[in-house]
N, C-alpha and C positions, 0 to 999 in steps of 0.2 A: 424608530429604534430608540431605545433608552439609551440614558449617557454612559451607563455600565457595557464596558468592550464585549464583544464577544469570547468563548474559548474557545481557540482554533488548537489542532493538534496535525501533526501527520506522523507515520509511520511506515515502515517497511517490510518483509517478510521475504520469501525469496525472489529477486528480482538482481536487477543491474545497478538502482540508483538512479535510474535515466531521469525517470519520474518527478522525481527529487531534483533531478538539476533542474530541468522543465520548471519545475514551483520557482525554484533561485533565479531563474532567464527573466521573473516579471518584473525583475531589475527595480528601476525605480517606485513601478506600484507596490512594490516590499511595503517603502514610506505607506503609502494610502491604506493597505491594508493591515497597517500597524497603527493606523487611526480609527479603524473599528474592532481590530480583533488584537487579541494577547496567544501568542503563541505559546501553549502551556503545556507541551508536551513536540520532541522530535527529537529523529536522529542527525541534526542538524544542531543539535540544542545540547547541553548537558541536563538532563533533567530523568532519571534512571525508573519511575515512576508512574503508569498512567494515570491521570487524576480525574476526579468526581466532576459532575456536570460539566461536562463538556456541549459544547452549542455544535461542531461540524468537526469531523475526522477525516484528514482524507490518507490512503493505505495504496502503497502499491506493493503488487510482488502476490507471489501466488501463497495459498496456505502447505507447506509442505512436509511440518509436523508436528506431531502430539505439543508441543510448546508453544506453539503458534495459534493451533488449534482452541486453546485455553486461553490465550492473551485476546486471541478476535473476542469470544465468545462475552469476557472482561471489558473490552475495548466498547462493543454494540451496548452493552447494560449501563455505560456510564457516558453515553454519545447521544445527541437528541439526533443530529443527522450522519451517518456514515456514509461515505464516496468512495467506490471503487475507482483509485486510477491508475489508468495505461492500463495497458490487454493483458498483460500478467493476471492483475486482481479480476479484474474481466470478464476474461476465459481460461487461465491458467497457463496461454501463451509459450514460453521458449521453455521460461520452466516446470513445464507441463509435457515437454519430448521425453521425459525419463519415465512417462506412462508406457511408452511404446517397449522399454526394457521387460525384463524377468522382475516381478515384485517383491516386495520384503524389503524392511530394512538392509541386509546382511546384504542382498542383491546389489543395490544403486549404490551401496557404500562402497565395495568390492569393484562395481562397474567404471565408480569414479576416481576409487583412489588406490587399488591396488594391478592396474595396469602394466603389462609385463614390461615395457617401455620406459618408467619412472624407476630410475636405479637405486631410489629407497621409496620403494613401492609398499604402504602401511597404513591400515584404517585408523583415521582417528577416534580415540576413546572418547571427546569429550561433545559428542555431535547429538542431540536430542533426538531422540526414538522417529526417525519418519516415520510418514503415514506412506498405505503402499501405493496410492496416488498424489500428485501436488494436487489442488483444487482450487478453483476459483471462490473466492472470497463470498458468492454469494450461496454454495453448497454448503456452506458452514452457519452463516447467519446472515438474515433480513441486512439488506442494501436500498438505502433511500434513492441513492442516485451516481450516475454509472458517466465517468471521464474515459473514453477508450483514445488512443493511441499508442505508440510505440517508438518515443515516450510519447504522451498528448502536448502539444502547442500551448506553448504559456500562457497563450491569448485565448484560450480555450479554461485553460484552467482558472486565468483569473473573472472568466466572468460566470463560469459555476459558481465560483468562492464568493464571486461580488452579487452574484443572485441570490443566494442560498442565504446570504448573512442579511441580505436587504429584507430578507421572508419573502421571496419572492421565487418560482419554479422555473431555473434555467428551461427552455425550451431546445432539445440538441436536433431534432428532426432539421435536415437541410443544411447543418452546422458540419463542415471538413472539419477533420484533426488538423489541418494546412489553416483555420484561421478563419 
């Protein structure tokens, strides 16, 4: 490896976060992995931007609409490696149950925010166009390599991250999200 750091990024789309904390849980390998990579991009980060050459991406959360849909497509052309992680990006996971609803925008919006129950019960106007499925990250664009749990095991994750940046192919056959 050259002494030029890697560009590491992560991001979100709809999900929990979990993912996200998972990445933070590898506690003090943070240190070690800030010795090969520059984290140049997160919603962990103030940085409003996705930026050019990127070396590894990792995304959790499912794709759930026309906005998202455009920023992956964005994210994959400007990423040498993109990582799906946790079962959201996956398979589309929890939030992927609102496939089971009536589709449409107007549908899932209606099913989730104007509930007779909610005693200011009112679609939000400023919500990007869904798509009439969520979808997993890899129905939209090419996936180099695939983190599943829910969220994935931080010991999991750091040794995709610490394989992948070495040039070297995590092997996950035989590999528990437990570690």
């Amino acid at each position: 490896m050259s002494s030029e750091k890697a560009r590491l990024a992560t991001m979100w789309f709809y999900g929990c976060s979990g993912c996200h904390m998972s990445f933070l849980d590898l506690d003090e390998r943070l240190v070690d992995l800030a010795k090969v990579a520059t984290l140049v991009h997160s919603p962990i980060v103030d940085i409003k931007h996705f930026p050019p050459d990127v070396a590894l991406t990792l995304i959790e959360g499912a794709v759930a609409n026309v906005e998202q849909v455009e920023t992956l497509r964005e994210v994959r052309k400007r990423t040498k490696l993109l990582v799906s992680l946790g079962d959201c990006a996956v398979t589309g996971n929890v939030t992927a149950l609102r496939n089971a609803w009536e589709h449409g925008d107007r549908a899932v919006l209606e099913r989730a925010y104007a509930d007779p129950s909610n005693l200011n019960a009112q679609i939000p106007n400023l919500v990007p166009k869904l798509l009439d499925y969520a979808r997993p990250l890899h129905e939209i664009v090419k996936i180099d390599h695939y983190i599943p749990g829910c969220p994935p095991n931080a010991d999991q994750i750091y040794y995709v991250v610490g394989e992948l940046l070495a040039g070297r192919q995590p092997v996950m056959e035989g590999r528990s999200k437990y570690g």
